[in-house]
N, C-alpha and C positions, 0 to 999 in steps of 0.2 A: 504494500500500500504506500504510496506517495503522498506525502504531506503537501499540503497546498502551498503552491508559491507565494500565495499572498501572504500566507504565514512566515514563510520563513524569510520574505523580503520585511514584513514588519516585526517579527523578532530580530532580525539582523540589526534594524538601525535603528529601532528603540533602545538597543544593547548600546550602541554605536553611538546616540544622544547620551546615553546613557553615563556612557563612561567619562565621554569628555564633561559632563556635569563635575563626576567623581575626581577625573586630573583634576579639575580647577580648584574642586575644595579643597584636594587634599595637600594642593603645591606641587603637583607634578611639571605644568607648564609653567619653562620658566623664560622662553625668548617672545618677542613679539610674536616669529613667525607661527609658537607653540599657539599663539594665543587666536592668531588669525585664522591656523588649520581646526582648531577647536569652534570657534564661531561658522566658521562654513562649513562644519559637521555636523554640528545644528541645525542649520538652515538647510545645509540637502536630507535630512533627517525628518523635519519638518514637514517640508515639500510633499514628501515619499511617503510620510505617515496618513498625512490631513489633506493631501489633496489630490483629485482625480481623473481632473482636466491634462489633455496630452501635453502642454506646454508647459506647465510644471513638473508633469513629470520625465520630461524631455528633457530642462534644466538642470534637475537634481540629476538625471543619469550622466551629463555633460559635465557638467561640476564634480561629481563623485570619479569618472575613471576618467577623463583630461588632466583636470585640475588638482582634485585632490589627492588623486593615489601619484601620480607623476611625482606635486612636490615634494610629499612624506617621503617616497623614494630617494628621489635626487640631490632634495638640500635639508632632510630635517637631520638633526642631530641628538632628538629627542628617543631614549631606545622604548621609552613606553609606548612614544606613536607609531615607531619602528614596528615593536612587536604587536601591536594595534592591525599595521598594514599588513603584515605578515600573515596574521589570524585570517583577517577577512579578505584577501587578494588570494587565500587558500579555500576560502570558504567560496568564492568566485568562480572558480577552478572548477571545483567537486559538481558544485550546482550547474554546471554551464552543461557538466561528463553527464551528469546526476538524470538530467532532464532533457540534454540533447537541444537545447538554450539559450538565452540568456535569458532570464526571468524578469529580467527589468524591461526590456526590449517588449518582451512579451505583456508584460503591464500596460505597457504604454502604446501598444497596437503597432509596434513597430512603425510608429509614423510620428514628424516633430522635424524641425526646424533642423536640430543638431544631426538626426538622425538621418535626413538628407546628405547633409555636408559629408558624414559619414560614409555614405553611396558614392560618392563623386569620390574625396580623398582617396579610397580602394581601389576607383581605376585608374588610379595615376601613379599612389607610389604600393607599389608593390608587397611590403613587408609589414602594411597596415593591415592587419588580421589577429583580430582581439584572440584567437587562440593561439598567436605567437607574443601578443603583448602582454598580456596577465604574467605566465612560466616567466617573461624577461622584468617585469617589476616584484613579481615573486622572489628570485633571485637575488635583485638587487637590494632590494628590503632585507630580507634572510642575511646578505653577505654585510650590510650596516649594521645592524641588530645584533649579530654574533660580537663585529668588533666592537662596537659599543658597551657590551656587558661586561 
């Protein structure tokens, strides 16, 4: 039996609001950029929870695998966000194999503003293929996160 997507996309980012709530009381985030990836985790968290319409939730899936998982990747230095990224860019993975997917895509009727761009980008450059980009921000998370501990 397969759990419903919609579940497991609003348990994913209730978790996901959730925590960044948690860093901040607890002093986890302590550079601006901690503070900025935390605030826009909220807000695609939001988005994803409370709203239904395609272009929000075109926004939050833009926001979440462009923007947000890219900079936690590339310039955080934080190993809680690190290992934050790690968790759910693995949980990305499994659900994409899980369900044959992607679950957000699928919420959002595969149709959106960003979701366009996304069509066109794929016939141009080549190596844009969210099942090659997850495994390589996986990695790069996994390989910051390690040294960071």
């Amino acid at each position: 039996m397969q759990v419903s997507q919609n579940t497991i996309i609003n348990t994913n980012f209730g978790f996901f609001a959730g925590i960044m709530v948690y860093f901040k009381y607890i002093g986890i985030l302590k550079s601006s950029l901690d503070y900025i990836l935390a605030i826009l985790a909220l807000f695609i968290s939001v988005l994803l929870l409370f709203f239904k319409s395609i272009w929000a939730l075109d926004l939050a899936h833009f926001l979440y695998c462009v923007v947000y998982l890219f900079i936690v990747s590339f310039f955080s230095n934080n190993s809680y966000l690190l290992g934050l990224n790690v968790l759910m860019i693995g949980l990305i993975i499994f659900t994409r194999y899980y369900y044959g997917v992607c679950i957000l895509n699928k919420k959002q009727k595969n149709k959106g503003f960003f979701t366009g761009i996304n069509v066109i980008v794929k016939k141009y450059i080549s190596f844009w293929n969210w099942d090659y980009i997850f495994p390589a921000l996986f990695i790069v998370s996994s390989y910051k996160f390690i040294k960071h501990i």
